[in-house]
VMD Tcl script that draws the C-alpha trace (Angstrom):
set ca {
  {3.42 -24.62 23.57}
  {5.12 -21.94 20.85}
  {2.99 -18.15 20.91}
  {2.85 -16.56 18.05}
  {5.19 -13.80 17.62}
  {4.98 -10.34 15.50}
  {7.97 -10.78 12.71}
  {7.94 -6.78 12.92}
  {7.76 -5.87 16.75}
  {7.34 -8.97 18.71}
  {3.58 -8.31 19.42}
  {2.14 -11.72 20.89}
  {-1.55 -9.88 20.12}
  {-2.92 -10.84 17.09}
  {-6.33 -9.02 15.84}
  {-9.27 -9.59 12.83}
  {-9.33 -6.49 10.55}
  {-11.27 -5.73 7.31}
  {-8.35 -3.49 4.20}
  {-9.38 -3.24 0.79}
  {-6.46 -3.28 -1.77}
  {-5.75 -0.94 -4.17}
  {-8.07 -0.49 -7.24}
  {-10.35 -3.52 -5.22}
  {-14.50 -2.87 -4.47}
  {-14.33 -5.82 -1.97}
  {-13.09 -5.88 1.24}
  {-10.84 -8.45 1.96}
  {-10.30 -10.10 6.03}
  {-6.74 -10.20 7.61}
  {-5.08 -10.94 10.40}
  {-2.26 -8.63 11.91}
  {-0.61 -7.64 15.06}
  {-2.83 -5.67 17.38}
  {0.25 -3.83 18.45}
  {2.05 -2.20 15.25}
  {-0.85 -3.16 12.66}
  {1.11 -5.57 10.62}
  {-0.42 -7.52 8.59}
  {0.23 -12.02 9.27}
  {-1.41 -13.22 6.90}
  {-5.69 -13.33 5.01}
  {-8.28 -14.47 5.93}
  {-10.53 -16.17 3.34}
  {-13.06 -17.39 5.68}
  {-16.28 -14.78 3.95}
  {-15.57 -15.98 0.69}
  {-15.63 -19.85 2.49}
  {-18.73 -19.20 3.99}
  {-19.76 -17.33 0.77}
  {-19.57 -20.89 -1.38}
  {-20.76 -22.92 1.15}
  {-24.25 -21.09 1.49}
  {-24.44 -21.38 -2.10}
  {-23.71 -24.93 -2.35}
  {-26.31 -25.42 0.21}
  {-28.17 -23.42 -1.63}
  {-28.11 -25.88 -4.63}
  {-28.72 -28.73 -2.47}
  {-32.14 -27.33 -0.99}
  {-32.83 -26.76 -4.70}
  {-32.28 -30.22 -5.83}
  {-34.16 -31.64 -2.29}
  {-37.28 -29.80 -3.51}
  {-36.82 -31.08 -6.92}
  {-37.20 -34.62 -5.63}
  {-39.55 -33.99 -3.08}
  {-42.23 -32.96 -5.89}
  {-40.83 -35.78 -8.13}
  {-41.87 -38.03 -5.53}
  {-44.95 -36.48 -4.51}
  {-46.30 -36.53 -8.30}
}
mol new
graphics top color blue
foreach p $ca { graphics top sphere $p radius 0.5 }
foreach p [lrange $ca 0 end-1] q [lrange $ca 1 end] { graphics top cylinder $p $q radius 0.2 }
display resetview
């Protein structure tokens, strides 16, 4: 199997780390080499988790909705 490799120094050790751009309020997740700091690539996985709890969210709303239709 292929390791990943650093494009910048060859690092095989990848870390999480939280960087807010410039003129941004929100921190946004990355991945980058654990070695020379380089950042791979984003991670969007807050803002997936962010939509999914509020889709759940709407379907607990809607689930109480019928259960008092039903129990009326």
């Amino acid at each position: 199997m292929a390791s990943s490799i650093c494009a910048k120094c060859d690092g095989h050790v990848f870390e999480r780390s939280l960087i807010t751009p410039l003129g941004e309020s929100r921190a946004v997740t990355v991945l980058q080499c654990a070695n020379c700091g380089a950042v791979i690539g984003t991670l969007e996985s807050e803002v997936a988790i962010e939509s999914l709890r509020k889709q759940i969210a709407a379907i607990d709303a809607g689930l109480v909705r019928i259960v008092k239709a039903l129990q009326e």
